[in-house]
SEVEXRO-271441 format. One line per 8 residues: number of its first residue (from 1); their letters; for each residue x, y, z of N, C-alpha, C, O. Coordinates in pm, 1 decimal. Example, Ala and Ser with C-alpha at 12.3 -4.5 7.8 and 13.67 -1.06 7.14 Angstrom:
1	as	1319.0/-569.0/780.0/1230.0/-450.0/780.0/1320.0/-330.0/780.0/1423.6/-331.9/846.5 | 1285.0/-225.0/708.0/1367.0/-106.0/714.0/1290.0/3.0/787.0/1340.9/113.8/803.9
END
This chain:
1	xxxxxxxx	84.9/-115.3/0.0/0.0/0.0/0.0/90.7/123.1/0.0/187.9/133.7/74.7 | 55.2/208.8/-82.3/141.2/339.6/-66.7/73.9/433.4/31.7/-38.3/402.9/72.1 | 124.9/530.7/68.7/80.2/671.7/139.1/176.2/816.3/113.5/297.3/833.1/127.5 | 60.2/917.5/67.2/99.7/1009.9/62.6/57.5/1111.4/204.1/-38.0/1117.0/281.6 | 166.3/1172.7/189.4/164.4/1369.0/285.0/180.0/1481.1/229.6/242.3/1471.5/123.9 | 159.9/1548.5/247.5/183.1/1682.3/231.4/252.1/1743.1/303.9/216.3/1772.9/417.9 | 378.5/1778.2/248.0/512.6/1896.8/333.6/499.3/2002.5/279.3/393.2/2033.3/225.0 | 616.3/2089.5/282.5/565.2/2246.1/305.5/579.6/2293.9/166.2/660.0/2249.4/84.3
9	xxxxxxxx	512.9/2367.7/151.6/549.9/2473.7/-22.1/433.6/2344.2/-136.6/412.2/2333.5/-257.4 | 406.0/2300.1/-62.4/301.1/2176.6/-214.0/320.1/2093.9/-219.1/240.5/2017.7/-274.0 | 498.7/2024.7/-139.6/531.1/1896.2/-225.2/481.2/1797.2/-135.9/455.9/1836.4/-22.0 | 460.5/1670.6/-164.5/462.2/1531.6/-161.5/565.4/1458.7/-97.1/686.9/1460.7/-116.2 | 475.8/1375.6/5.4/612.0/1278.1/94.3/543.2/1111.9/15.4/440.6/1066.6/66.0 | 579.4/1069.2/-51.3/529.5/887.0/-86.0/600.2/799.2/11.5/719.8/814.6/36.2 | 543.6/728.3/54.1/628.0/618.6/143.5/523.2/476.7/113.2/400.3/482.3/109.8 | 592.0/373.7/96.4/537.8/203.1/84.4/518.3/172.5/224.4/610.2/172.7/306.3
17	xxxxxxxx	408.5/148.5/248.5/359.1/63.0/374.2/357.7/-90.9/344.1/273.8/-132.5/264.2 | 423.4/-155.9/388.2/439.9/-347.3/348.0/353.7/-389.6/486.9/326.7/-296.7/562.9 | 315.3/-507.4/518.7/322.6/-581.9/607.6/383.3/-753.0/600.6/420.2/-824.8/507.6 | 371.8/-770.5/738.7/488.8/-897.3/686.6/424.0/-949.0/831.4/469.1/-909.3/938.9 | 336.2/-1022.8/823.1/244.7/-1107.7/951.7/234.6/-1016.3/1039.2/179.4/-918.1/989.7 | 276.0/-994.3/1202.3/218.2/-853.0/1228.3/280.3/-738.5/1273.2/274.7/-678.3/1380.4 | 376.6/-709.1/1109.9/498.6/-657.9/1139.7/473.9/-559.8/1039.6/431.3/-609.8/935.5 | 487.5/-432.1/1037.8/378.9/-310.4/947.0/556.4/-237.5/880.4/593.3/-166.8/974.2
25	xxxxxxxx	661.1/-229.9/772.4/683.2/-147.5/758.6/677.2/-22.2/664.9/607.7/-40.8/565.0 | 738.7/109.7/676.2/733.7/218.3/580.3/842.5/238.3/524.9/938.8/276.4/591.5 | 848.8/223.1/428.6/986.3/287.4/330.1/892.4/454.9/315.2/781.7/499.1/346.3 | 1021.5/505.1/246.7/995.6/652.9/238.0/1079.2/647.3/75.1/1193.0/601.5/64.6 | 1012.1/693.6/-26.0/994.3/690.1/-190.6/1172.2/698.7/-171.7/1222.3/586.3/-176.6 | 1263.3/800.8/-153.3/1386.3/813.0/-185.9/1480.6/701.0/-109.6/1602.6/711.8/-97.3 | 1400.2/591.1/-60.6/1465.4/462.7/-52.0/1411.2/366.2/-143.3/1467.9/256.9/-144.0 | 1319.9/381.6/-215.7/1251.2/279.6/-297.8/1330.7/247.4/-430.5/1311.9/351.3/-493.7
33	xxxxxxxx	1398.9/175.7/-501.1/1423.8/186.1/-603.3/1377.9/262.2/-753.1/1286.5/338.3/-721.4 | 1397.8/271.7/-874.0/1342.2/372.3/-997.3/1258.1/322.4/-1011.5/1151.2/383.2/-1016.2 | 1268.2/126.7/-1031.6/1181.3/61.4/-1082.5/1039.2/50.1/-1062.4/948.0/55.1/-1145.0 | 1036.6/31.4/-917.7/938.6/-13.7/-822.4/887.7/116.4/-833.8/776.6/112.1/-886.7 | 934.7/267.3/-796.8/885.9/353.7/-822.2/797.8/415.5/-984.3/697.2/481.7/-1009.5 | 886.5/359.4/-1048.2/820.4/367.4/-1196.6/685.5/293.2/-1235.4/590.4/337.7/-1299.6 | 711.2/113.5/-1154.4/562.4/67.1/-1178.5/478.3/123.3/-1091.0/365.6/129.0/-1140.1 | 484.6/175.0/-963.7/384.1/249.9/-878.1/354.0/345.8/-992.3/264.8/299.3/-1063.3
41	xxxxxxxx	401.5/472.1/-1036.7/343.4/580.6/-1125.5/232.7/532.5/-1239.6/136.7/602.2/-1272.5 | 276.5/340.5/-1319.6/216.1/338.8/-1422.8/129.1/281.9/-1375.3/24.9/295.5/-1439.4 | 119.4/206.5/-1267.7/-39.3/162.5/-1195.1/-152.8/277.4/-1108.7/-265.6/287.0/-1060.4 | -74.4/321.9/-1123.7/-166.2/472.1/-1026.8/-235.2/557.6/-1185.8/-347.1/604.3/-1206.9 | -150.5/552.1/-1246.8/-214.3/591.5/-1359.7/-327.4/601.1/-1425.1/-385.8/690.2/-1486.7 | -357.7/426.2/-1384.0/-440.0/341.4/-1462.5/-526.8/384.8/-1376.6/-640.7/405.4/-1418.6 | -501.6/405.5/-1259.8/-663.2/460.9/-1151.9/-739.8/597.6/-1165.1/-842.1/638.4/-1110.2 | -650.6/656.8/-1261.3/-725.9/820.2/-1268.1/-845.6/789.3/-1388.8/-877.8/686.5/-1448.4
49	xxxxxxxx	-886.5/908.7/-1392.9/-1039.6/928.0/-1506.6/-958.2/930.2/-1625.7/-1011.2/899.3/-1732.4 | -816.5/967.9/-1621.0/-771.0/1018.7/-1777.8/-835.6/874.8/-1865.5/-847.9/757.4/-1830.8 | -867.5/946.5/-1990.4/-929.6/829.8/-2119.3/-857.7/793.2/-2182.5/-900.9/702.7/-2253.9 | -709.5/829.1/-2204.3/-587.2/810.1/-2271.6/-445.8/804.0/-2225.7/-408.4/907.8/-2171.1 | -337.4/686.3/-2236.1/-207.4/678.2/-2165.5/-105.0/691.8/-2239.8/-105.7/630.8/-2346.7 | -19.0/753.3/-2213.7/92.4/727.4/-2298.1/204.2/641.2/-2189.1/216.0/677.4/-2072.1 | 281.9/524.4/-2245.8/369.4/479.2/-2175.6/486.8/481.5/-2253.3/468.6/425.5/-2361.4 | 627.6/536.2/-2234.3/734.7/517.1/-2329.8/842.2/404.2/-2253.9/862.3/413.6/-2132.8
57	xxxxxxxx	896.3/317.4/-2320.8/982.0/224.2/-2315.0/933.1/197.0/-2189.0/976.7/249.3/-2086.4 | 834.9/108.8/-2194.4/744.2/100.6/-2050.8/827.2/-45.5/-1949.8/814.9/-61.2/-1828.3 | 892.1/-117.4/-2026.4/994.4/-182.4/-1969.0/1099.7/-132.8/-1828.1/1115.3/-167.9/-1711.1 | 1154.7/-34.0/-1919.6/1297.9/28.5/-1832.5/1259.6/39.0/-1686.3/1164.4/89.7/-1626.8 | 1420.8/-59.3/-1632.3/1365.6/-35.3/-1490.6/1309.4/-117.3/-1403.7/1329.9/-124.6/-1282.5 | 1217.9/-195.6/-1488.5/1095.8/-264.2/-1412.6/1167.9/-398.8/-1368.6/1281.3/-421.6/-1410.7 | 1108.0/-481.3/-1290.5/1198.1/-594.9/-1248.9/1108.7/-689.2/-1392.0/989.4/-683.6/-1422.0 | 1215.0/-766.0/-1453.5/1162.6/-878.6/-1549.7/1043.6/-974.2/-1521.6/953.1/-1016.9/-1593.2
65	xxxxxxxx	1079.8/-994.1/-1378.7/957.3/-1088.7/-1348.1/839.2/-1057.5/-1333.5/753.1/-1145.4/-1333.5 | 799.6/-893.1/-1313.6/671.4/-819.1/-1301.5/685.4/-751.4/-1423.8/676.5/-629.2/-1412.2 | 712.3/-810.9/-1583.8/662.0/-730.6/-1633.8/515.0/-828.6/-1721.6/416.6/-768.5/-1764.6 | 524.9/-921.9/-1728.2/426.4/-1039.7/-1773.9/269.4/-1000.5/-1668.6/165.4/-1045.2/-1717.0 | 259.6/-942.7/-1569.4/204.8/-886.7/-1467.2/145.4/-751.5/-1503.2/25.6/-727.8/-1487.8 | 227.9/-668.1/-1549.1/232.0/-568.8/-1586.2/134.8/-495.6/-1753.3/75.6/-392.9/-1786.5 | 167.4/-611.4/-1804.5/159.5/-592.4/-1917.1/-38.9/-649.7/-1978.8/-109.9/-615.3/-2073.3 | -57.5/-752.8/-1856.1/-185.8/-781.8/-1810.9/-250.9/-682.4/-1803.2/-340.6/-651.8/-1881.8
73	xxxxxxxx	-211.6/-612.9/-1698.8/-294.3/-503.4/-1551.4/-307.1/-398.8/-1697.1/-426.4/-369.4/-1704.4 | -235.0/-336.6/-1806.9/-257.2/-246.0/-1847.9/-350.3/-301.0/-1980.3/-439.6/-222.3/-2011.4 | -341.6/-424.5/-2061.9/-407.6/-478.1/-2105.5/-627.7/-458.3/-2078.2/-719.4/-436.1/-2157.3 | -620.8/-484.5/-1912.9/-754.8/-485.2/-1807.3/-753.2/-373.3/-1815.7/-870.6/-338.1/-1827.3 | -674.9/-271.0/-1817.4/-727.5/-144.1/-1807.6/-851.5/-50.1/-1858.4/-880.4/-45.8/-1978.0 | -907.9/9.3/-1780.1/-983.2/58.2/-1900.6/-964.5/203.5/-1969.5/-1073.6/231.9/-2019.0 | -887.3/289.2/-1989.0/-788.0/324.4/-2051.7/-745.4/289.4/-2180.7/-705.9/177.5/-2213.2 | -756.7/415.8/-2273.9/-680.1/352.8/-2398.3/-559.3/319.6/-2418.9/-553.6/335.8/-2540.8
81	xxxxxxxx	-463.2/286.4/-2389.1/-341.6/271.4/-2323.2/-183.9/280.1/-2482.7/-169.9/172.0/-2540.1 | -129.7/347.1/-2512.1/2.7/319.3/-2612.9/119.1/293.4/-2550.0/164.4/370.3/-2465.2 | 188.9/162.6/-2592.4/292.2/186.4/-2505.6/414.4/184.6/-2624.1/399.8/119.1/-2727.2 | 509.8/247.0/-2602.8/614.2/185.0/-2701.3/773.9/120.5/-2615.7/853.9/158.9/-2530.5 | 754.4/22.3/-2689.6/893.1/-54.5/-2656.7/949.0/-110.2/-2772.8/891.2/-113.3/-2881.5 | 1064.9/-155.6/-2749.5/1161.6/-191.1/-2858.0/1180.3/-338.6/-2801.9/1232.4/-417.7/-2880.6 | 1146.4/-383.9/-2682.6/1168.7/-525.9/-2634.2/1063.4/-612.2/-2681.0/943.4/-586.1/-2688.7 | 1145.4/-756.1/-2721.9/1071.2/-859.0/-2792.5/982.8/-910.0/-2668.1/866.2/-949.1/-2675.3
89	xxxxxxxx	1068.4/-901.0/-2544.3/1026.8/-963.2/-2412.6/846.6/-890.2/-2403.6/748.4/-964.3/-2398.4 | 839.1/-775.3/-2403.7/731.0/-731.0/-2402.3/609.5/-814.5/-2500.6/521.3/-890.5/-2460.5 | 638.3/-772.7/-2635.2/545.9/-817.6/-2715.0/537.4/-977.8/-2709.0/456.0/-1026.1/-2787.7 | 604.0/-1062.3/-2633.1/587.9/-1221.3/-2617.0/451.7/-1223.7/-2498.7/374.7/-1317.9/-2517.3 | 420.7/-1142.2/-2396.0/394.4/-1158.6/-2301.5/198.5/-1119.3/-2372.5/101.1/-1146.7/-2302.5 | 185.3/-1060.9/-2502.3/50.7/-1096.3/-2597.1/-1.1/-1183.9/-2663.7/58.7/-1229.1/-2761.3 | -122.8/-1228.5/-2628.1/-173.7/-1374.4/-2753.8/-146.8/-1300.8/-2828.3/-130.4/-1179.8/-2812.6 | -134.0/-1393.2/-2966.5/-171.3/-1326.2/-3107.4/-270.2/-1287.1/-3129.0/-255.6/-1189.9/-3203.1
97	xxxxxxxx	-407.7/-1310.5/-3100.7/-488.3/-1227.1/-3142.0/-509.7/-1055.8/-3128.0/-562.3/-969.6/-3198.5 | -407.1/-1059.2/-2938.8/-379.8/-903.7/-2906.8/-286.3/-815.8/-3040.1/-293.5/-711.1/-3104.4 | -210.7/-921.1/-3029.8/-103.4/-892.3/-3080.1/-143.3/-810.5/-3261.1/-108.6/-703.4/-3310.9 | -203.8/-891.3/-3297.4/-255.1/-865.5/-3446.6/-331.6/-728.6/-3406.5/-311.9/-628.2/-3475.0 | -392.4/-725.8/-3329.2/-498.9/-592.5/-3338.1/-391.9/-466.5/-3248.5/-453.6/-360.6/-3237.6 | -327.8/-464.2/-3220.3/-229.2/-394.5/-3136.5/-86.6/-349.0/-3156.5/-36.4/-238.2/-3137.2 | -36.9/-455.2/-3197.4/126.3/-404.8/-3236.8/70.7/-316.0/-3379.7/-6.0/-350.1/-3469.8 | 165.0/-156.6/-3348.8/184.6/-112.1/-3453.8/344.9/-51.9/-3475.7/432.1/-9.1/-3400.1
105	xxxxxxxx	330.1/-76.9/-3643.2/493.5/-4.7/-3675.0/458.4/108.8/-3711.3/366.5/146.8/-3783.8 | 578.0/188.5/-3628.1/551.7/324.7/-3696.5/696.8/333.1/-3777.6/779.8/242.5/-3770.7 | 716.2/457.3/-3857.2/832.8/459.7/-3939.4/808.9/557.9/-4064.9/695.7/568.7/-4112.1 | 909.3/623.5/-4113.4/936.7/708.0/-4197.2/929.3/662.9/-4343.0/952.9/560.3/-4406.7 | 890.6/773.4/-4363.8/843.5/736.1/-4562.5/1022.8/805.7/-4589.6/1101.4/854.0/-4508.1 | 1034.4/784.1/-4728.2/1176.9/874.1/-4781.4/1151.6/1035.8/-4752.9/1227.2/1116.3/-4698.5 | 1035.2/1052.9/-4801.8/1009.1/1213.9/-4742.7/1032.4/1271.1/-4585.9/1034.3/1393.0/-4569.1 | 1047.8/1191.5/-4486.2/1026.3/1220.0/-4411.4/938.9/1220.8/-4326.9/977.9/1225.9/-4210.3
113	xxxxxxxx	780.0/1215.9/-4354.3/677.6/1172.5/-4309.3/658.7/1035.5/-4220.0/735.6/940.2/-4233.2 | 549.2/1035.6/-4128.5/587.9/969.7/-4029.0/456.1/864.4/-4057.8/354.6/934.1/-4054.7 | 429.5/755.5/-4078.3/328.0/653.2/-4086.1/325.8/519.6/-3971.7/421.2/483.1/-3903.0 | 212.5/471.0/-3974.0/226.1/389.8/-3890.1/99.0/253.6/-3998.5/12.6/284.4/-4080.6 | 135.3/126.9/-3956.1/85.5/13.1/-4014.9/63.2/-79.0/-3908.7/145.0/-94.2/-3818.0 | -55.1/-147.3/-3917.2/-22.3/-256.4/-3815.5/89.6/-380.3/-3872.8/101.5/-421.1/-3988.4 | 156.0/-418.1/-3764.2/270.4/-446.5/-3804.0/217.6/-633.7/-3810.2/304.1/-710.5/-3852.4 | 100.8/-685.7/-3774.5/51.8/-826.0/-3844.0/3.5/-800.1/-3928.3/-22.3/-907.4/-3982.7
121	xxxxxxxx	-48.9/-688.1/-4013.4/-157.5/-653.0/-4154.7/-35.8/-677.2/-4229.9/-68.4/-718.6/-4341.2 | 136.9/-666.6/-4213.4/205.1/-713.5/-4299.5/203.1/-828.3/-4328.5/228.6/-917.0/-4247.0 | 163.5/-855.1/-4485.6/170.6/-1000.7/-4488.0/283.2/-1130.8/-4474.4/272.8/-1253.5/-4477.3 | 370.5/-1055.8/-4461.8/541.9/-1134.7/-4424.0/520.0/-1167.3/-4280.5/548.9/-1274.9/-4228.2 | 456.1/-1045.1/-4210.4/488.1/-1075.9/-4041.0/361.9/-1166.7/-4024.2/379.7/-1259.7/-3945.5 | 227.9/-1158.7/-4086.5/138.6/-1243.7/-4041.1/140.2/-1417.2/-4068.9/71.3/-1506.8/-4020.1 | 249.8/-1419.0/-4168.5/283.6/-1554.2/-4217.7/407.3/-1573.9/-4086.0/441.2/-1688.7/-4057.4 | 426.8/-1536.4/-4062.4/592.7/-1526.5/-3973.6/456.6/-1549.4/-3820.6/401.0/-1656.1/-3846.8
129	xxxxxxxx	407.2/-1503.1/-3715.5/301.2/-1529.1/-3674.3/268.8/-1637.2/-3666.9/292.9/-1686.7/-3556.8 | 203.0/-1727.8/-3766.7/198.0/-1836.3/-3768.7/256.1/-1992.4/-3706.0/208.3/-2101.4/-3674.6 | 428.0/-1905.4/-3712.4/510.3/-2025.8/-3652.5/592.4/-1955.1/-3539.7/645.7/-2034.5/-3462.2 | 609.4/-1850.0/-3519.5/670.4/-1811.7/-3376.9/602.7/-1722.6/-3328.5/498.6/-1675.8/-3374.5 | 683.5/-1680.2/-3187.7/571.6/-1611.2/-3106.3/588.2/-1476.4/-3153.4/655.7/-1448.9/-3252.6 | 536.0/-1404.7/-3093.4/517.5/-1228.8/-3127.6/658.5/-1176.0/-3141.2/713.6/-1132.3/-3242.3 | 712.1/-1191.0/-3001.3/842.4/-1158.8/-2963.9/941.7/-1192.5/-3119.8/1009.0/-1127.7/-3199.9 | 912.0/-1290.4/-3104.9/1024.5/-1410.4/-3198.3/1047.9/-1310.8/-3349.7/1155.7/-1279.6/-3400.4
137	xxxxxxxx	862.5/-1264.7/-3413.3/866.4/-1260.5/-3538.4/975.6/-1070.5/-3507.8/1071.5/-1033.1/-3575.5 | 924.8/-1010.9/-3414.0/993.4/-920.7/-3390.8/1170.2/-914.7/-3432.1/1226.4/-844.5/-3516.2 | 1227.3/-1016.5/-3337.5/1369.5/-1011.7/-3359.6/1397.7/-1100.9/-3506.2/1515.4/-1116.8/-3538.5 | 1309.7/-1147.4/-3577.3/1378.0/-1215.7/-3741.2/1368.3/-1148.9/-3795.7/1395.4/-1161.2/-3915.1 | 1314.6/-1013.2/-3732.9/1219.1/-910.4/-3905.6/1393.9/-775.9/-3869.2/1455.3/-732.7/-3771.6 | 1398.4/-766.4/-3994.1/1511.0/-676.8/-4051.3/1437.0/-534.2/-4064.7/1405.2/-502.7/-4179.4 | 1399.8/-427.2/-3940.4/1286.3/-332.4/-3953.9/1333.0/-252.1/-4044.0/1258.3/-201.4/-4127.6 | 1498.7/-222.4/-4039.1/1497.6/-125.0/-4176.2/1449.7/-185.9/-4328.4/1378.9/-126.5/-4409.8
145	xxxxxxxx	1502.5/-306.5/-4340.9/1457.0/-377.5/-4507.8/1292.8/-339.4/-4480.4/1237.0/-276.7/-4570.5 | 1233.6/-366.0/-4389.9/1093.6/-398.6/-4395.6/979.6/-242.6/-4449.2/875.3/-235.8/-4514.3 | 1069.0/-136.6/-4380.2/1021.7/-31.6/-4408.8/1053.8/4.0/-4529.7/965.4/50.8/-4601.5 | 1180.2/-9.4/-4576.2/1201.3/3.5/-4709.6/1124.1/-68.1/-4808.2/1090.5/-17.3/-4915.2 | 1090.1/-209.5/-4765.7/961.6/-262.3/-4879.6/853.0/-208.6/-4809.1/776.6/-212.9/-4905.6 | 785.1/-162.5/-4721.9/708.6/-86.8/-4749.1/677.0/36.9/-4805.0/567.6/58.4/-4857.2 | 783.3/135.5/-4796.0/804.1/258.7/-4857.4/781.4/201.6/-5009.5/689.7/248.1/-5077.2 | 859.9/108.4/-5056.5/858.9/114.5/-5213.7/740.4/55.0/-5260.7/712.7/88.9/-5375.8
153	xxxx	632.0/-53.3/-5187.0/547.0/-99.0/-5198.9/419.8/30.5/-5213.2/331.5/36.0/-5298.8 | 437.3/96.4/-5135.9/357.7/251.3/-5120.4/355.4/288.6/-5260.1/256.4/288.5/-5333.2 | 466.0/318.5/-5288.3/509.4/402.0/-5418.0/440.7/368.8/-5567.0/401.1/448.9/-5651.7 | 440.6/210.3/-5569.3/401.1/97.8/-5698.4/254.9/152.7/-5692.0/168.7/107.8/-5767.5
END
């Protein structure tokens, strides 16, 4: 359980309340690690009214074993939720069916312009899909070649 205070001038005291049978303790936030502190921010998140999240490299930090956990809880959310990561570890922890309606590539045309595709509507990655996991088709796919056949595929 967390708890907040109020100190002087506006700011915020956070401290973790644990228990441990009938043994109550408090950490105070500038003993807590980034991590632990980072998933507290993205679960508290998920509790406000906002209708929209942004999460960037929502990994970093986090302990590995809570991110399969993690990646659930924001899934349940009800929240429109974007996250971007570059880890395969992440995108393994989606069925494919999430996965197909969810992973998107974003990426640059030659102009400069910025597009985004779902990245199973490619028909290379949705055949690729088929036989490995999300993660997997992630690290075989060559993203610069891929954008480049898409850029030139655009073009035809």
């Amino acid at each position: 359980q967390y708890k907040t205070s109020t100190l002087r001038s506006g700011w915020k005291k956070l401290s973790i309340e644990e228990s441990y049978g009938n043994q109550v303790l408090n950490t105070e936030a500038r003993h807590i690690n980034d991590g632990m502190l980072r998933l507290m921010a993205i679960l508290a998140q998920t509790q406000t009214e906002h209708s929209f999240l942004l999460f960037d490299e929502i990994e970093n930090g986090i302990n590995p074993e809570l991110i399969e956990q993690l990646v659930n809880w924001l899934i349940e959310a009800p929240q429109q939720i974007l996250v971007t990561t570059h880890s395969p570890m992440i995108l393994n922890y989606l069925e494919d069916e999430q996965a197909e309606k969810s992973v998107i590539l974003i990426y640059k045309t030659p102009e400069g312009y910025t597009r985004s595709k779902r990245f199973f509507d490619i028909p290379a990655m949705k055949e690729k899909l088929s036989a490995l996991g999300v993660g997997e088709v992630f690290i075989d796919t060559d993203l610069n070649a891929l954008v480049n056949e898409i850029n030139t595929a655009e073009k035809v």
